[in-house]
C-alpha positions as CSV (number, residue, x, y, z in Angstrom):
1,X,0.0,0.0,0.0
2,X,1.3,3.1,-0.9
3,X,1.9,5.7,1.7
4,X,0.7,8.5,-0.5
5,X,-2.0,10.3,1.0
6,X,-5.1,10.4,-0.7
7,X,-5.9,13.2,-3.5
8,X,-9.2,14.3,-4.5
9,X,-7.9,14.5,-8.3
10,X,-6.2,10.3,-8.0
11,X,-6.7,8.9,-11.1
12,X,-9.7,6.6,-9.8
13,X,-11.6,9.4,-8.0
14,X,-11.5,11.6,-11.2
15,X,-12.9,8.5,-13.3
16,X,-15.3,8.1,-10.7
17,X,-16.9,12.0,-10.8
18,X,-17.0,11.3,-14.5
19,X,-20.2,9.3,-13.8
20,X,-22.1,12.3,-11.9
21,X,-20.8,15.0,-14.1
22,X,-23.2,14.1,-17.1
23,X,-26.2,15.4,-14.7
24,X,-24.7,18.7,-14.6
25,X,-28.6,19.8,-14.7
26,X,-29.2,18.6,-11.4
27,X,-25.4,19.8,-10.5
28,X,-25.9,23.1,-11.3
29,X,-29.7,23.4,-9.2
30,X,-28.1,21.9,-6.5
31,X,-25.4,24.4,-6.1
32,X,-28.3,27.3,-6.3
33,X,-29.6,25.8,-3.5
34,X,-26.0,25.2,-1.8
35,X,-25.5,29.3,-2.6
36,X,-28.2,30.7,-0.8
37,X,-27.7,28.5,1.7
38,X,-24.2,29.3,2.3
39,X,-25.6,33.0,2.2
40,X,-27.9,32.4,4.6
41,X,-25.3,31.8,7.4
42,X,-23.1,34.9,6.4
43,X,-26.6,36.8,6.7
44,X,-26.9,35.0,10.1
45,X,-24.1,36.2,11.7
46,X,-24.4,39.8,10.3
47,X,-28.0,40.1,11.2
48,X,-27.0,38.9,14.6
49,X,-24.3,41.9,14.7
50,X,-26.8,44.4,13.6
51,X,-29.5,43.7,15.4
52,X,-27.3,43.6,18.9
53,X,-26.5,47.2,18.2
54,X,-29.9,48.7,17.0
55,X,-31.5,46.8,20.0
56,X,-28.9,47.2,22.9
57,X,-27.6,50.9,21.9
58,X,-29.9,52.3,20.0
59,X,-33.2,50.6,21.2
60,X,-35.1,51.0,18.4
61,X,-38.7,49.1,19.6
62,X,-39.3,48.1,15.8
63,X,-36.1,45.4,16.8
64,X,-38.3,43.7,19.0
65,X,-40.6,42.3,16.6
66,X,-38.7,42.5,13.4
67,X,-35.6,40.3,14.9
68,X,-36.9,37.0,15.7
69,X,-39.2,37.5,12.5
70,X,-36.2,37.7,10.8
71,X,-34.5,35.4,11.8
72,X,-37.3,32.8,11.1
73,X,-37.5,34.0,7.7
74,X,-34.0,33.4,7.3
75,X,-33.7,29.9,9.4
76,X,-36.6,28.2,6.3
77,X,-34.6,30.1,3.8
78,X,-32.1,28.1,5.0
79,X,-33.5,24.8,5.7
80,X,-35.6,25.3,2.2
81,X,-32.2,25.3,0.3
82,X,-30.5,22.9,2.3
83,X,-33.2,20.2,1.4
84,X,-33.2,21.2,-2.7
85,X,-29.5,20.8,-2.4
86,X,-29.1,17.7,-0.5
87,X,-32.0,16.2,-2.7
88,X,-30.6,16.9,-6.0
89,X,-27.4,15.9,-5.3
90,X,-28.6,12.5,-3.9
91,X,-30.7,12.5,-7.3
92,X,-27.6,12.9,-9.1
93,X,-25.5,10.5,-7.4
94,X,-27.8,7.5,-7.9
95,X,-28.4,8.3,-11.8
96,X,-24.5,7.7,-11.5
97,X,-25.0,4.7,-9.1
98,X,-27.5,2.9,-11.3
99,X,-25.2,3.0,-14.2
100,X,-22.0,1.8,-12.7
101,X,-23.7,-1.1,-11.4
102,X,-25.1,-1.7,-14.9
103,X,-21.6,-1.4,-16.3
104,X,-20.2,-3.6,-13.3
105,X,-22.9,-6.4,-14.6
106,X,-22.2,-6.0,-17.9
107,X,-18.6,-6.3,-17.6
108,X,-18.9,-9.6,-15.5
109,X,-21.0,-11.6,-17.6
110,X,-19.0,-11.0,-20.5
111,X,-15.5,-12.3,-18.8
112,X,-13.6,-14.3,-20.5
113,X,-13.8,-18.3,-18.9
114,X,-10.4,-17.8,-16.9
115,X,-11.6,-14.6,-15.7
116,X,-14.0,-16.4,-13.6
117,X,-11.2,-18.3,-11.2
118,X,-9.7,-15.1,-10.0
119,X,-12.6,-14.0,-8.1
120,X,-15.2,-15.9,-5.7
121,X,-18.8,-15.5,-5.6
122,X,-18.7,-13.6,-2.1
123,X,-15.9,-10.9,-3.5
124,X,-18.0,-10.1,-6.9
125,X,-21.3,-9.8,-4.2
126,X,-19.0,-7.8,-2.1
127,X,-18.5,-5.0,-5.0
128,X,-21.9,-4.7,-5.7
129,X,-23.7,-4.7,-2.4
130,X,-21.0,-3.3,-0.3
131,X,-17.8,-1.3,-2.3
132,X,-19.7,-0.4,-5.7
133,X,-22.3,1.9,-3.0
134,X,-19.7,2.7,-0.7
135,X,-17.9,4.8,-3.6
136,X,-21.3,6.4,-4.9
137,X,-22.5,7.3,-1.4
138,X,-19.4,8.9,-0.7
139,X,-19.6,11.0,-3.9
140,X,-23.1,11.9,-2.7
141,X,-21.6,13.1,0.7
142,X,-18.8,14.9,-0.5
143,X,-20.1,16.6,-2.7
144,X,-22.7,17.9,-0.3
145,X,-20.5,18.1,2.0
146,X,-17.5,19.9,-0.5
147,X,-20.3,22.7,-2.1
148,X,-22.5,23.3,1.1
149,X,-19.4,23.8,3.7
150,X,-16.4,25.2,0.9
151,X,-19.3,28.0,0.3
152,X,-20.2,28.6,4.1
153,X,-17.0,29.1,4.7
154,X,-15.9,30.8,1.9
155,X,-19.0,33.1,2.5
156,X,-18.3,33.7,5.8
157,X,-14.4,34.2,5.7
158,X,-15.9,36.7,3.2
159,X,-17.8,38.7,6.6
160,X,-14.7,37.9,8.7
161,X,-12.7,39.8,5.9
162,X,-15.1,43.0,6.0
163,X,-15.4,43.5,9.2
164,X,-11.6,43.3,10.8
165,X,-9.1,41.1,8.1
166,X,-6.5,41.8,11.3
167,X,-8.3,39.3,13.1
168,X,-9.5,37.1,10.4
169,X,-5.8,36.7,9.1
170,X,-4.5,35.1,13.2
171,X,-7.7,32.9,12.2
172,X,-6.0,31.4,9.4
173,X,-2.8,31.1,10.8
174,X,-4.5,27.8,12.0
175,X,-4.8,26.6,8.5
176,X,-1.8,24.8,8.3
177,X,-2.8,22.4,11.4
178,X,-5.8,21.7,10.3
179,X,-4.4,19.9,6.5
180,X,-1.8,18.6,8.8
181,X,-4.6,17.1,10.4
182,X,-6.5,16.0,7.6
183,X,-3.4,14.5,5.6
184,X,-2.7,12.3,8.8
185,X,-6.1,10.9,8.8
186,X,-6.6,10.4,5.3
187,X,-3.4,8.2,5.0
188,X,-4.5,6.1,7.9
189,X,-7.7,5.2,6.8
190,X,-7.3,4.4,3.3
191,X,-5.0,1.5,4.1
192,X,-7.8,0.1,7.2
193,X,-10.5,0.7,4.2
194,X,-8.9,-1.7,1.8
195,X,-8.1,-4.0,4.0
196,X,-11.8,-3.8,5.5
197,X,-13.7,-4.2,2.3
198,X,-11.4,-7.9,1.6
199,X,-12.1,-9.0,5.0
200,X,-16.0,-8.5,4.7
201,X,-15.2,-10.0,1.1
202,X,-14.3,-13.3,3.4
203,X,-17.3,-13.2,5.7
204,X,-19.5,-13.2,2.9
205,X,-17.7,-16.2,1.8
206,X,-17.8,-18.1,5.1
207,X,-21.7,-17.6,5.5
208,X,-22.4,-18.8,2.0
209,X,-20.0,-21.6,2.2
210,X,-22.3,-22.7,5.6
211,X,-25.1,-21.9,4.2
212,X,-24.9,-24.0,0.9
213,X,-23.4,-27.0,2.8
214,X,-25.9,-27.2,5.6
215,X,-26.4,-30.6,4.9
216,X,-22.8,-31.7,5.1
217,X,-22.5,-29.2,7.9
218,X,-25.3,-30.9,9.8
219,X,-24.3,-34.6,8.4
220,X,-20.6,-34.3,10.4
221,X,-21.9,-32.4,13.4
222,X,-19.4,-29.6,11.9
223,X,-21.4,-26.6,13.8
224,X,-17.8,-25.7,15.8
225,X,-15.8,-26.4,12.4
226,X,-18.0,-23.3,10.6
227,X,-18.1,-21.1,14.0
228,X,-14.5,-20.9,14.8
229,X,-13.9,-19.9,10.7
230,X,-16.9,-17.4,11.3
231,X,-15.8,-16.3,14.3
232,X,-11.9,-15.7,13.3
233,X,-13.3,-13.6,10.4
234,X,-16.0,-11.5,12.9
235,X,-13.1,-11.1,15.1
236,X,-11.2,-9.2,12.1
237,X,-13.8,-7.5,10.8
238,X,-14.2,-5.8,14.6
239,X,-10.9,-5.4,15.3
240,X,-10.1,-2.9,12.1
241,X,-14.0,-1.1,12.4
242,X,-12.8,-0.4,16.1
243,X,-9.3,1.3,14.1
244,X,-11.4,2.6,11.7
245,X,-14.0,4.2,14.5
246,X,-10.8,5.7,16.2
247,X,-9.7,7.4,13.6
248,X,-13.1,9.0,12.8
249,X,-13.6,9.9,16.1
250,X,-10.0,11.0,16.2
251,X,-10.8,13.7,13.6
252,X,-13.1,15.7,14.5
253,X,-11.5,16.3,18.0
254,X,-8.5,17.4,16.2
255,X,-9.9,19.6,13.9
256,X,-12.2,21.4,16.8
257,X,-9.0,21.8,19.2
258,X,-7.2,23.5,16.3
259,X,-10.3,25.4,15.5
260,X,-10.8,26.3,19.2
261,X,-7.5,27.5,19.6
262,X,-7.6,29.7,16.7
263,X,-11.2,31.1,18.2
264,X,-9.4,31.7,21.8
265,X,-6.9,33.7,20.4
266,X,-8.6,35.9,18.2
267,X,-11.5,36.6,21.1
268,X,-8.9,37.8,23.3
269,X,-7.6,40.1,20.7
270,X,-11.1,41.1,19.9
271,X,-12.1,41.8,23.5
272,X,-8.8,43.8,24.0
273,X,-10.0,46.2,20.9
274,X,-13.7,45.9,21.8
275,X,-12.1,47.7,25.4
276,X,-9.8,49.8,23.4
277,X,-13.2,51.1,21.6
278,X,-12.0,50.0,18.1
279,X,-15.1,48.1,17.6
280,X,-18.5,47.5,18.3
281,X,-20.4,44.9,20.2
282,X,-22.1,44.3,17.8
283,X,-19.5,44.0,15.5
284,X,-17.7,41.8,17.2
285,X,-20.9,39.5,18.0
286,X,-21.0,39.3,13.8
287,X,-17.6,38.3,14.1
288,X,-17.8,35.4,16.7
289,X,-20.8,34.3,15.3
290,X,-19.3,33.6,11.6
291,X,-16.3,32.3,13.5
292,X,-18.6,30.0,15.1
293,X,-20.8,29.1,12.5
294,X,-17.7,27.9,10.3
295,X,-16.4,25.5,13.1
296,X,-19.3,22.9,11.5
297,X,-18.1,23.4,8.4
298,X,-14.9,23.0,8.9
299,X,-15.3,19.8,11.2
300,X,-17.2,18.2,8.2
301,X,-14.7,19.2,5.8
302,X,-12.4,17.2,8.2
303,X,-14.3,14.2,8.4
304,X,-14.2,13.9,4.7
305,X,-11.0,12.2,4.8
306,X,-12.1,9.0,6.2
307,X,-15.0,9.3,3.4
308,X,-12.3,9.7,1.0
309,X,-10.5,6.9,2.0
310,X,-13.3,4.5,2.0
311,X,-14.2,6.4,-1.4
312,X,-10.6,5.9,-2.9
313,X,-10.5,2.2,-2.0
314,X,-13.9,1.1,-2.8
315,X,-13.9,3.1,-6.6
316,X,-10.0,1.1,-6.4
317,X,-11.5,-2.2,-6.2
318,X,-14.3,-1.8,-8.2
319,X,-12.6,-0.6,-11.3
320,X,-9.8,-2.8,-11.0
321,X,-12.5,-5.7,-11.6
322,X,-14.4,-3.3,-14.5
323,X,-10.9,-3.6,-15.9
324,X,-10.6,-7.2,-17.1
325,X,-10.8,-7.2,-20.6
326,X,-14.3,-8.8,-21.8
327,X,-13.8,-11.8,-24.4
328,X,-12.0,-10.7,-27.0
329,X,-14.2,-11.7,-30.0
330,X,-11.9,-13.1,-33.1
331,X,-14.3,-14.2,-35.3
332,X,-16.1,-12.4,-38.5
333,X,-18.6,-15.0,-39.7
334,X,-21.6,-15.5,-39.0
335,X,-22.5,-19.5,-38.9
336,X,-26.6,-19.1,-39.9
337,X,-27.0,-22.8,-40.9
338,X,-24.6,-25.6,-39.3
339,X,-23.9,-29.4,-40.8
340,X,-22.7,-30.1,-37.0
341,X,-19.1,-31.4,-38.7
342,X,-16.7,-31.1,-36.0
343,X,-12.6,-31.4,-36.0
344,X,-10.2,-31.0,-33.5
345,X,-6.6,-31.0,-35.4
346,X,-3.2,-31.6,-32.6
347,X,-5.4,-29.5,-30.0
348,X,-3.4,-28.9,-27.4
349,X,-4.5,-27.2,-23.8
350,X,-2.4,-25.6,-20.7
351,X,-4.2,-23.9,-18.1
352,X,-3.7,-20.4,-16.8
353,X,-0.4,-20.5,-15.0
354,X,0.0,-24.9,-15.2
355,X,2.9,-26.0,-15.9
356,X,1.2,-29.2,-17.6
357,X,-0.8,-29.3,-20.7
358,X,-4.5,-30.9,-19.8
359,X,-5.2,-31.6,-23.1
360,X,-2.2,-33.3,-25.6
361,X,-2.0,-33.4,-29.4
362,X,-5.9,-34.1,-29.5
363,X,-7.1,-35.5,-33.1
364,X,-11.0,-36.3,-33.4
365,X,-13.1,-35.9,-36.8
366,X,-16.7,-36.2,-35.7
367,X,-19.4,-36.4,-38.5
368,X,-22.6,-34.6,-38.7
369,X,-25.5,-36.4,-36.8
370,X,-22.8,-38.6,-35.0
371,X,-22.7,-39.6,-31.4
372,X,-19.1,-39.7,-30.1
373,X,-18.7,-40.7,-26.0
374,X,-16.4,-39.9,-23.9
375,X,-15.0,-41.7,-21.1
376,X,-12.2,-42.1,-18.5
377,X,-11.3,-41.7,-15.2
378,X,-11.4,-38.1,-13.4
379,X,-8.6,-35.9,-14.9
380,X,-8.4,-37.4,-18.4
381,X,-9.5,-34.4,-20.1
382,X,-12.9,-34.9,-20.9
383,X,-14.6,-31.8,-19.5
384,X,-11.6,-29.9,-21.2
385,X,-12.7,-30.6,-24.5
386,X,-16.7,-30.6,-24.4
387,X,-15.4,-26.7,-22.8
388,X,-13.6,-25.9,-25.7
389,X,-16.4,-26.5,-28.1
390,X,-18.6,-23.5,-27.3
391,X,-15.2,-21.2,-27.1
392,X,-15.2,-21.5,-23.0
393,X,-11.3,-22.2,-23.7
394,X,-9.6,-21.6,-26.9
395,X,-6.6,-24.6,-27.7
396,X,-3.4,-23.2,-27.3
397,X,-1.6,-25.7,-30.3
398,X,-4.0,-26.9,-32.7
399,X,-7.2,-25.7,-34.0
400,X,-11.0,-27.1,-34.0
401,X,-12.9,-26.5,-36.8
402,X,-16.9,-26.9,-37.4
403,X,-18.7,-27.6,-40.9
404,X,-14.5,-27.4,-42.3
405,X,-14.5,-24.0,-40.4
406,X,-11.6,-22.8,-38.1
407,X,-14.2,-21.8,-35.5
408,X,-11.9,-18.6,-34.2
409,X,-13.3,-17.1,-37.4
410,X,-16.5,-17.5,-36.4
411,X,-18.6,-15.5,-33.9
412,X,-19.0,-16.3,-30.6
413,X,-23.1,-15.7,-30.6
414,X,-23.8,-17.5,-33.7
415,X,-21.2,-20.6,-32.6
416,X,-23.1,-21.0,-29.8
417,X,-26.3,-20.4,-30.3
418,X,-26.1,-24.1,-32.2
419,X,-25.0,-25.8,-29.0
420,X,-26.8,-27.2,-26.0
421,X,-24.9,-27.7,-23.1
422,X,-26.1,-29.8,-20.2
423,X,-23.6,-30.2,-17.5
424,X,-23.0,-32.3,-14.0
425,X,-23.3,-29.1,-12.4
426,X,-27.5,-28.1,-12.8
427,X,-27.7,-24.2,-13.7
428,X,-31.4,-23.0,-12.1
429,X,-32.5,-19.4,-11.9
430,X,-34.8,-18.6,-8.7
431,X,-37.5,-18.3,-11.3
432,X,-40.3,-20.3,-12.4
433,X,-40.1,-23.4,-14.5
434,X,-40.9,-21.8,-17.5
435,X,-38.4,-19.3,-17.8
436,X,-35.7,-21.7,-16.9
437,X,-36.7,-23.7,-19.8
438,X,-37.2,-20.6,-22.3
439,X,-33.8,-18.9,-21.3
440,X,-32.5,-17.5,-24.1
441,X,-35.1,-18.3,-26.4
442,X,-37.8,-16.3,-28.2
443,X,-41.6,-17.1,-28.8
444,X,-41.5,-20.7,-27.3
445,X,-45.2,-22.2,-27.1
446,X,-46.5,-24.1,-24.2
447,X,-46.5,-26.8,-26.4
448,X,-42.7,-26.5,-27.6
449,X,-42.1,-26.9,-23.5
450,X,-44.0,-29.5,-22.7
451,X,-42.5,-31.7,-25.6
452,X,-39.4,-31.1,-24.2
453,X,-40.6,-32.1,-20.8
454,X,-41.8,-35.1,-22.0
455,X,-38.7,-36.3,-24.0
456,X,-36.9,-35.7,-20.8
457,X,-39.3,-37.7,-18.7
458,X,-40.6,-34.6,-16.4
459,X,-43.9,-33.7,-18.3
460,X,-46.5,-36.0,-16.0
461,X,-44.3,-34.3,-13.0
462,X,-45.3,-31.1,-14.3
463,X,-48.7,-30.8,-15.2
464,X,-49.7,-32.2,-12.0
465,X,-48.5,-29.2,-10.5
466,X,-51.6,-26.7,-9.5
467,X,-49.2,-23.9,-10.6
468,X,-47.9,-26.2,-14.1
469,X,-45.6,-23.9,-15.9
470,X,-45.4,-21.6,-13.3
471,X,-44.1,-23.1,-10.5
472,X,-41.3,-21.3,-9.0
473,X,-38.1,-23.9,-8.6
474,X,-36.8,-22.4,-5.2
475,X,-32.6,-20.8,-5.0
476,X,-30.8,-23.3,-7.4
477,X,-33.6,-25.2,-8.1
478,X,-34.1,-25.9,-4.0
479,X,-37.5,-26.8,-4.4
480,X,-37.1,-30.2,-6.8
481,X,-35.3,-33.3,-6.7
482,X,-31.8,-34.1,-7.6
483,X,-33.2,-35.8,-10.6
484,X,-35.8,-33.8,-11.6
485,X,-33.5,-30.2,-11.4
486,X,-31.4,-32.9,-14.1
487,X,-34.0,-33.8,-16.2
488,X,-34.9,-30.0,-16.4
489,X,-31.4,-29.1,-17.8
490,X,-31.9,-31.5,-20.2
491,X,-35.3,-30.4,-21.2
492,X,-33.7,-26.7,-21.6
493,X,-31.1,-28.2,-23.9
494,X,-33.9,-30.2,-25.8
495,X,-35.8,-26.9,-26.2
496,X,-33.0,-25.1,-27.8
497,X,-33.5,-27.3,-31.1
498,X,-29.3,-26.7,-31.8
499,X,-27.7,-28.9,-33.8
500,X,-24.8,-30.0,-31.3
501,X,-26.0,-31.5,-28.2
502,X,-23.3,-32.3,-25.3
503,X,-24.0,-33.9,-22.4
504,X,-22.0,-33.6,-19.6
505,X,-22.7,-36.5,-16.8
506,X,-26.6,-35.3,-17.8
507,X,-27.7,-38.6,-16.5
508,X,-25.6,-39.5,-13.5
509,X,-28.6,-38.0,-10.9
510,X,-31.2,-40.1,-12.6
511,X,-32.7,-43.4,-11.2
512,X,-32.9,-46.7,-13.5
513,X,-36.5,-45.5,-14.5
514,X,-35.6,-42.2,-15.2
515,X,-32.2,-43.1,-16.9
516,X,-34.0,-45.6,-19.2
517,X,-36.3,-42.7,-20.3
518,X,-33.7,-40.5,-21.2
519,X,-32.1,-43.5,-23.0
520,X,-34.8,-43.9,-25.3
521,X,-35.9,-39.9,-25.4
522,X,-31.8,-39.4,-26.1
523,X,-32.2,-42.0,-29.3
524,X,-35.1,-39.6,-30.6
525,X,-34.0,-36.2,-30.1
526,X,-30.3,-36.8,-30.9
527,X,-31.0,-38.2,-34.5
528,X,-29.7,-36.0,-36.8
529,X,-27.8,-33.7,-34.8
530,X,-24.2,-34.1,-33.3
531,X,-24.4,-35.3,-30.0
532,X,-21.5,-35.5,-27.5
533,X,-21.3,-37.3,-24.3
534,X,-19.5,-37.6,-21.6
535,X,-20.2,-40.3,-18.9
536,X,-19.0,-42.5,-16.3
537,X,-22.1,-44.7,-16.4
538,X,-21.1,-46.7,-19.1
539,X,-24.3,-48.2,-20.0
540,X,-25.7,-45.0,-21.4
541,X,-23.4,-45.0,-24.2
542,X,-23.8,-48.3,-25.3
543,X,-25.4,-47.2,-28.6
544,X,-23.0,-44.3,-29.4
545,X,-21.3,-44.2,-32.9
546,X,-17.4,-43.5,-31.9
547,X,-16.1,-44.2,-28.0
548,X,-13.2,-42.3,-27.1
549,X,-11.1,-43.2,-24.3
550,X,-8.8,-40.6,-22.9
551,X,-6.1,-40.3,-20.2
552,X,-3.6,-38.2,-19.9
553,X,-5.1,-35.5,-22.0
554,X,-4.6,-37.9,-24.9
555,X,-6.6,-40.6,-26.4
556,X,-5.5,-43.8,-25.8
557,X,-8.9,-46.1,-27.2
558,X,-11.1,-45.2,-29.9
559,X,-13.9,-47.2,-31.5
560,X,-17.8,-48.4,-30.8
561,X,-18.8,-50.6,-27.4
562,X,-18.5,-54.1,-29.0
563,X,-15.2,-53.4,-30.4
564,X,-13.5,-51.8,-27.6
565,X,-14.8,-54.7,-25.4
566,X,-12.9,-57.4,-27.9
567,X,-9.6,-55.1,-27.3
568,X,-10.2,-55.7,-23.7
569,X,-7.9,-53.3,-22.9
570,X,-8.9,-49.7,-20.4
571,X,-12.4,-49.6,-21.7
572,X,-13.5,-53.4,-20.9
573,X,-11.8,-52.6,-17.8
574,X,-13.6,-49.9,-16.8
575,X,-17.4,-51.6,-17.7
576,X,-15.9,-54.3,-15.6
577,X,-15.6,-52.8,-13.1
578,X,-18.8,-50.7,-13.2
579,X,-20.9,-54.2,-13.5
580,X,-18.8,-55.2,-10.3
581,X,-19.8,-52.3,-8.6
């Protein structure tokens, strides 16, 4: 961390204003409003000076009534353009909120895959609930805080000025103390800030770890296990808000000595003259009370550097994540009709920062309308290459090519709107059934969706439901089975009418029923359109036109069922030992 302290013009501060400047209509009411309120205090303690000489010395009766009349006049003047100004300034700042959180969600969902494993689910929830507002918020404040108070005082500096600039320049010799103040403060708290904002980042993380695992949690009595990690983080989290809470309350203190001290000494000089006969009281009641009235200006102008710490850090974070370049997008073509010809030529895969290649000189032709399995133990490969497919990962040796087509030349949205993907891990939306199903998709019938539901074994489930299509699913599809949140994936992919179909473990949460269903529904729907699956229950593949067996990243057996099993070499191991099982 840099031991900088912070600037109002840093690089990410000025890129964050940039989002309330374009409502400079609402701007330029609110500092009206922030005018003639800053007016109104300079008026204040004028009025004040005034009046305690035509009342006290000259006792003119008409004070009697007109001062307090006055000064009511000039109290909802004040309170009137306080409110305007607050208000259009908290108009403006979320206009600016709402779209930064638009272009926060538009900038995550168009990652590229690897982008995805450098954040968790808790830190990306922590930038939009916690850091994107906390930036925003703090532009509202500030500038509130910057307009309203940098007028008062500049207004009232402005009476101190007129009437004795002797006394008003031993006020500002305090100046210096004060920023010395503020820069201390400032420095302080942005480090605590950015440190704060990752450790909420992990308490997020903890809660929805416990949360989503309640069953296992509850299954190995681990209620201590998921405390003490809870409690270690809570412990953090108080431990820097108590900092954090000392140095705000450390600032204001500081800032109001200083201020006093300037006050003490420039009372005594004024009392010394007021004896001497050199001024008024009056005069110097006008000036005490604008030396007063800027001690709340000043004190908020103070605090502002724990805002702009918190500020600094949270518009920090956020645009750092903003920042990762979205996929870049190669290809020119657009692929309107596809055969569903697929080709992977010495594809070759390596990881982000691996050191070893998950996927090795990889050579596979797979014909249009063909059925191609793939099997092997955990870490062969085979989720590698179903993920290249749809452009998830991009080889890094090789190329694939679909319909003769090296598929980097081709757009992302019209490569993939021809594949279905249905994976091990079940993607629901806390919605209802029918918009799970129709994701994506335009003007899909009833009937369309229950034709899918019934080649995927879930239609009689369905319309024996009193709410049918309608029936909300529940968070991740809470409110159905294991199987049936399976069979709806699979329903969704049947829906989408693409011409490559790839099944990732689709059936593996199925019963023998269910998984005999799916058999035959697979044996209608995939006809004519490229299917690939991968499996570890052998006996759903049976039927498939081309078996590949990898390890190693590489294939090491190719061929259908009955002639692998005459090789009785890996693969007639493996259904071995699956009918042994």
């Amino acid at each position: 961390m840099s031991k900088k302290s912070v600037s109002w013009f840093s690089p990410e501060l000025k890129r964050l204003y940039k989002y309330v400047t374009p409502h400079v209509g609402l701007l330029f009411l609110a500092a009206i409003a922030l005018g003639v309120n800053a007016a109104t205090s300079s008026l204040i303690a004028t009025l004040l000076g005034k009046m305690t000489d035509l009342g006290f010395y000259e006792k003119d009766p008409r004070i009697i009534l007109a001062a307090p009349l006055t000064l009511i006049g000039i109290t909802v003047i004040y309170g009137l353009s306080n409110y305007l100004g607050d208000y259009w300034l908290g108009l403006a700042s979320q206009k600016a909120l709402i779209k930064i959180r638009g272009e926060m969600f538009d900038r995550i969902i168009r990652w590229p895959f690897a982008s995805y494993q450098h954040y968790t689910t808790s830190q990306i929830g922590t930038k939009f609930m916690n850091e994107g507002n906390q930036a925003l918020a703090a532009v509202t404040k500030s500038c509130v805080m910057i307009v309203k108070d940098s007028l008062q005082i500049v207004g009232l500096l402005g009476v101190l000025f007129y009437y004795n600039w002797q006394l008003s320049i031993v006020m500002l010799l305090m100046a210096p103390l004060l920023v010395s103040a503020m820069k201390f403060i400032s420095k302080r708290s942005k480090k605590m800030v950015a440190s704060n904002q990752k450790t909420w980042g992990r308490l997020i993380g903890v809660v929805q770890d416990a949360y989503t695992a309640n069953k296992l949690v509850k299954a190995n009595d681990a209620y201590a296990i998921e405390e003490t990690k809870f409690n270690e983080v809570n412990r953090k989290i108080r431990t820097e808000q108590v900092h954090l809470v000392k140095l705000k309350a450390m600032s204001t203190p500081m800032t109001h000595v200083i201020s006093m001290l300037g006050v003490a000494v420039v009372v005594s000089v004024a009392m010394f003259e007021a004896q001497q006969g050199l001024i008024t009281v009056g005069e110097f009641i006008t000036f005490l009370s604008a030396m007063l009235l800027m001690r709340d200006p000043l004190n908020h102008l103070s605090g502002l550097n724990a805002t702009l710490a918190t500020m600094s850090a949270a518009a920090t974070s956020v645009f750092e994540m903003m920042d990762v370049k979205p996929e870049e997008e190669t290809g020119t073509k657009e692929l309107s009709d596809m055969k569903g010809k697929v080709t992977f030529d010495h594809v070759g895969l390596t990881y982000p920062s691996a050191s070893k290649e998950a996927i090795s000189d990889f050579n596979l032709t797979i014909k249009p309308g063909e059925h191609v399995a793939l099997v092997g133990l955990s870490g062969s490969g085979k989720s590698s290459i179903i993920n290249m497919l749809p452009r998830f990962w991009e080889p890094t040796s090789g190329k694939i090519c679909v319909d003769d087509i090296d598929y980097t030349q081709l757009t992302r949205e019209s490569l993939r709107r021809h594949i279905a993907f249905v994976t091990q891990d079940i993607v629901l939306f806390d919605d209802t059934i029918r918009a799970n199903l129709a994701y994506g998709l335009k003007a899909v019938t009833d009937e369309q969706i229950y034709a899918a539901l019934d080649a995927a074994a879930l239609g009689d489930f369905v319309r024996q439901l009193p709410e049918g299509l309608d029936t909300p699913v529940g968070e991740f599809g809470g409110k159905l089975s294991g199987g049936q949140k399976q069979r709806l994936s699979i329903a969704r992919a049947f829906l989408k009418d693409a011409r490559i179909l790839i099944f990732d473990e689709a059936t593996s949460a199925l019963d023998s029923e269910s998984e005999h269903k799916i058999k035959l529904a697979l044996e209608t729907v995939t006809k004519g359109r490229t299917t690939i699956t991968v499996a570890h229950r052998l006996s759903t593949i049976e039927n498939a036109d081309q078996i590949i067996v990898m390890e190693n990243g590489r294939i090491v057996e190719q061929g259908t069922h009955q002639s692998l099993m005459s090789l009785n070499g890996r693969y007639a191991k493996l259904v071995q030992l699956q009918s042994l099982a």
